[in-house]
N, C-alpha and C positions, 0 to 999 in steps of 0.2 A: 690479836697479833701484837706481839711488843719487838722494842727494837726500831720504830719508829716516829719519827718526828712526826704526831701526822700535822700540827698545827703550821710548824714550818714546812713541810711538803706541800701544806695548803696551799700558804701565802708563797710558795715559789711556782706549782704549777699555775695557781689561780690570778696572783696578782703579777707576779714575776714573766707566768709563760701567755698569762691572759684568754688563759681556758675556761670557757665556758664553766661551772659548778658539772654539770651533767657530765660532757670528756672526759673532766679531769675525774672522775671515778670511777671510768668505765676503763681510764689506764689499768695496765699492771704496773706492780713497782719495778719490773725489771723495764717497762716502756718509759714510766717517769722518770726513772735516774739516767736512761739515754738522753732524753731529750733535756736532762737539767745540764749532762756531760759530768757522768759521774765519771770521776776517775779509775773506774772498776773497769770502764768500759776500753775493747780490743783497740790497742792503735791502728794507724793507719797504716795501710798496706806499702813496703817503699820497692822498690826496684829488685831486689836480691828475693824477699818474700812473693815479692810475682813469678820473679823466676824460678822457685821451688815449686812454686803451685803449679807452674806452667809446666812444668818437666812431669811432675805428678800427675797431672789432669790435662793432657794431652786433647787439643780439639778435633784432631783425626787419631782415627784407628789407628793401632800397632799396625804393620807390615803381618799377611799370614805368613804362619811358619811352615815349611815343604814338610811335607813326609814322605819319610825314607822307605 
């Protein structure tokens, strides 16, 4: 696999996050760059984003519709 650091991914999960040798490679690298706080990762949800998701994903059912 290239493309990564693995020496420094070491020494940030191993020494930096103080993982075990054994954890730290049973990460994936999409689990190690959250927890490093990769800047790749989704922001935080704010108020206007809740309320999209909320209007979207409603926690009660729609209302049935009559039929005519």
């Amino acid at each position: 696999m290239s493309g990564f650091d693995w020496p420094g991914l070491m020494r940030a999960g191993i020494a930096g996050l103080r993982l075990h040798p054994r954890d730290f490679w049973q990460l994936t690298p999409a689990e190690l760059m959250l927890m490093l706080g990769s800047a790749r990762a989704a922001p935080p949800v704010d108020r206007s984003r809740l309320a999209e998701m909320m209007r979207a994903f409603p926690d009660t059912p729609p209302e049935p519709q009559q039929e005519d």
